[in-house]
N, CA, C and O of each residue as an XYZ file, in Angstrom:
264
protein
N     -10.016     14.917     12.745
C      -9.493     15.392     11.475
C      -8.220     16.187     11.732
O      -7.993     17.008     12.621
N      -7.494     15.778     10.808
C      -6.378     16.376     10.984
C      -6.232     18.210     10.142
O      -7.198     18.807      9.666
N      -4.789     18.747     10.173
C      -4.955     19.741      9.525
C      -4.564     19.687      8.052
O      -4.246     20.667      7.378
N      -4.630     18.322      7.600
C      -4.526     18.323      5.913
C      -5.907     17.390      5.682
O      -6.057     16.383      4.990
N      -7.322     18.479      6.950
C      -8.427     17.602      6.134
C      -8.767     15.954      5.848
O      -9.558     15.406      5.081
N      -7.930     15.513      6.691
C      -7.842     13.733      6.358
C      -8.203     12.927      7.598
O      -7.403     12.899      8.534
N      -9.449     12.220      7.667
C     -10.198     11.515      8.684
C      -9.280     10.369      8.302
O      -8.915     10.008      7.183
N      -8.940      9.791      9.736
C      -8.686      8.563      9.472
C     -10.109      7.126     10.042
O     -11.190      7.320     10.598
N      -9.654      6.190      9.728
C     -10.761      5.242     10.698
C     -10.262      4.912     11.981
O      -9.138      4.888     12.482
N     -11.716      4.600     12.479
C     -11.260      4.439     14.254
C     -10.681      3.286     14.597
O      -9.941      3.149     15.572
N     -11.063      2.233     13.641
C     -10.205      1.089     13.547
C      -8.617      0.950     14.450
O      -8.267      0.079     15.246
N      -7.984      1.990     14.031
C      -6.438      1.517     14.595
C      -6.185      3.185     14.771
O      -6.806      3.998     14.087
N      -5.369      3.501     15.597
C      -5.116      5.149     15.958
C      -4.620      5.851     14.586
O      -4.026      5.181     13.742
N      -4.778      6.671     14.474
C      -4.378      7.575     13.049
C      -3.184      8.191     12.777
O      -3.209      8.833     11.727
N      -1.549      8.216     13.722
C      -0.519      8.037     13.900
C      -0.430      6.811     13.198
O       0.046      6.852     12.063
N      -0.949      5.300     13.850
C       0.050      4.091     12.946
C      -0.544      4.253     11.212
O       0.059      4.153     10.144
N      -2.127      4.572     11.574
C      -2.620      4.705      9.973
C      -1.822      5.171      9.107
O      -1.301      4.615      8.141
N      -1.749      6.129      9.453
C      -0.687      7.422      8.401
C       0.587      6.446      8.332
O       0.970      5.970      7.263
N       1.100      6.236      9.345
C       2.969      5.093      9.388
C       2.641      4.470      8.365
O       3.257      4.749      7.337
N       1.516      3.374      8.306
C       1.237      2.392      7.439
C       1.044      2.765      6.051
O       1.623      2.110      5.185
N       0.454      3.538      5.804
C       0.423      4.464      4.470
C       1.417      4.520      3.977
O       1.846      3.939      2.981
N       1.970      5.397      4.798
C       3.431      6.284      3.617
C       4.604      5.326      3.969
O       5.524      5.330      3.151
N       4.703      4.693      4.801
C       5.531      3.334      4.631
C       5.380      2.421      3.717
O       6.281      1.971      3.009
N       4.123      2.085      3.699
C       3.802      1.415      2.698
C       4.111      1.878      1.353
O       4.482      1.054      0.517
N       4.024      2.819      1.126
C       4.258      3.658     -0.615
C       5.696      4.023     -0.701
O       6.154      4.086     -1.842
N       6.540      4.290      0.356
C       8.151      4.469      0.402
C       8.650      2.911      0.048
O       9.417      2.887     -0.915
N       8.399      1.775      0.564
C       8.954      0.412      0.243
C       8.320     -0.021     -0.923
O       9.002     -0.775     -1.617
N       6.940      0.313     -1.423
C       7.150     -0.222     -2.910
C       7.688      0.742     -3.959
O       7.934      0.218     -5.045
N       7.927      2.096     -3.844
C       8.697      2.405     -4.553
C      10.144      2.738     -4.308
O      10.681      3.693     -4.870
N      10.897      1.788     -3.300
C      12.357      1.432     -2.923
C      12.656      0.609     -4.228
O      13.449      0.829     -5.142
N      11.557     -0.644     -3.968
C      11.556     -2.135     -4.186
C      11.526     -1.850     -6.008
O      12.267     -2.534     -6.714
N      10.534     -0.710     -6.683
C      10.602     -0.758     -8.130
C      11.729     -0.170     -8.645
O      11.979     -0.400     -9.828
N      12.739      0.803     -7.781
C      13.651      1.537     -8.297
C      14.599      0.255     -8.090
O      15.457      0.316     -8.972
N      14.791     -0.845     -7.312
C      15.805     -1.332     -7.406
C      15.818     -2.881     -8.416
O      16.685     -3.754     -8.445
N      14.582     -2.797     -9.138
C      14.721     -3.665     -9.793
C      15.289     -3.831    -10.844
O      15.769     -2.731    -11.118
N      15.630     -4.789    -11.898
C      17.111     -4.081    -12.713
C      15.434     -3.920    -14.107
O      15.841     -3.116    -14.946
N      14.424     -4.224    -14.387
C      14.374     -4.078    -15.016
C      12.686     -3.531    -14.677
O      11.744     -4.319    -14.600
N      12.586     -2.311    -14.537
C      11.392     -1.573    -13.497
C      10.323     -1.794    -14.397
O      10.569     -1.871    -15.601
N       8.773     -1.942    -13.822
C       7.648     -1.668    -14.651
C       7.823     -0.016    -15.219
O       8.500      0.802    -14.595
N       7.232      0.252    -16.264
C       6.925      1.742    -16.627
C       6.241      2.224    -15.543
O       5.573      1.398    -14.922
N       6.246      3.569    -15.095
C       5.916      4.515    -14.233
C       4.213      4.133    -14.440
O       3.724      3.258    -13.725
N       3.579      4.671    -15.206
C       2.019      3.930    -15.542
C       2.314      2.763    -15.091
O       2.764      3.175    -14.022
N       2.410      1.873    -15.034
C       2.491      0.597    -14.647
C       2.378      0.674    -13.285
O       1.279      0.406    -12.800
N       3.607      1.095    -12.309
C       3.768      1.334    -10.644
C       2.548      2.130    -10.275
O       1.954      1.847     -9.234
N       2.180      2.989    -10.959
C       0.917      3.862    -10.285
C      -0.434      2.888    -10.270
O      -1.158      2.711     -9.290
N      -0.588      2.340    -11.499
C      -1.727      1.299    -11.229
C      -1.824     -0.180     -9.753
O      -2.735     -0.818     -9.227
N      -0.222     -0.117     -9.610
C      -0.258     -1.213     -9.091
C      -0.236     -0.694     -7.397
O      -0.544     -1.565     -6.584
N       0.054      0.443     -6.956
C       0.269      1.417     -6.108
C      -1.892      1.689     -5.967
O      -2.372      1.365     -4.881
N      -2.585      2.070     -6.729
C      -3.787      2.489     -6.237
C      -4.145      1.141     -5.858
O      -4.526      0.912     -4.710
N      -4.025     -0.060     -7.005
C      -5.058     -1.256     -6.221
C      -4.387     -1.233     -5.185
O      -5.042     -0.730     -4.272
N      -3.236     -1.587     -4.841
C      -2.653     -2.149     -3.003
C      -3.285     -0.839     -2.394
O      -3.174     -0.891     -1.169
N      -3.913      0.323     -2.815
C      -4.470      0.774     -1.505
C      -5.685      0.264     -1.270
O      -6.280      0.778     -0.323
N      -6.276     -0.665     -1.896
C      -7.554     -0.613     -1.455
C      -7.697     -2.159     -1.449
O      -8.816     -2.614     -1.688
N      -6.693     -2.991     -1.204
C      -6.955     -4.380     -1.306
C      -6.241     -4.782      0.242
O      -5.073     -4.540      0.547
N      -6.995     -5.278      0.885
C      -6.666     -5.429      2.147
C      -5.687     -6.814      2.181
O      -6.122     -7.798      1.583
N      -4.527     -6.901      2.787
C      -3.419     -8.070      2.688
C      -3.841     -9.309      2.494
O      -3.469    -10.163      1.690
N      -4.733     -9.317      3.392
C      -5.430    -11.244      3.154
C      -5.633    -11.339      1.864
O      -5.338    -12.386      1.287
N      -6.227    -10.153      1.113
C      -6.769    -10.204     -0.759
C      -5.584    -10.563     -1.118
O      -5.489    -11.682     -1.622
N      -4.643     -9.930     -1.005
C      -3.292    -10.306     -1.850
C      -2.513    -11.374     -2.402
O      -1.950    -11.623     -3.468
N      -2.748    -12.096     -0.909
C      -2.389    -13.811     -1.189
C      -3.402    -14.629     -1.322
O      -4.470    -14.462     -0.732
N      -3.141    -15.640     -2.155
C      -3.795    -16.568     -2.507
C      -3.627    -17.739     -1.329
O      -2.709    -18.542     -1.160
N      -5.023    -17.502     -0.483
C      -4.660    -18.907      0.691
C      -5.769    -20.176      0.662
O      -6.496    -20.568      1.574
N      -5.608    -20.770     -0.975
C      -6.091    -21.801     -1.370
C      -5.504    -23.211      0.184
O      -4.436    -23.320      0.785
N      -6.293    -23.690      0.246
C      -6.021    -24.623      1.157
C      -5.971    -26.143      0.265
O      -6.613    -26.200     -0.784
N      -5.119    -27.450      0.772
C      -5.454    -28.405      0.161
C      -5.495    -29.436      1.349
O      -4.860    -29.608      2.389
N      -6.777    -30.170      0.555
C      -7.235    -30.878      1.745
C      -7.292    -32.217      1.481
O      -7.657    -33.004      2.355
């Protein structure tokens, strides 16, 4: 535990955890400020909590055709 109280998982060291985090939340809100025509602020926050909890593979659709 760190000193802001925050366990990370043992999964991956808690240095890249944290990188991945707040990297992650600095580039999608680069990416909404530079769009010419931004979601409403409500809007980015909803879309900001699901991507924390949807792991990348969820994100894309990897329909296969066979």
């Amino acid at each position: 535990m760190d000193k802001r109280n925050i366990s990370f998982s043992d999964e991956i060291p808690a240095d890249y955890a944290e990188e991945i985090i707040i990297s992650g939340l600095f580039v999608i809100f680069q990416y909404w400020i530079s769009k010419k025509n931004p979601e409403p602020i409500a809007e980015l926050i909803k879309i900001i909590n699901k991507s924390r909890f949807l792991a990348p593979y969820k994100m894309i659709d990897l329909k296969k055709d066979n």
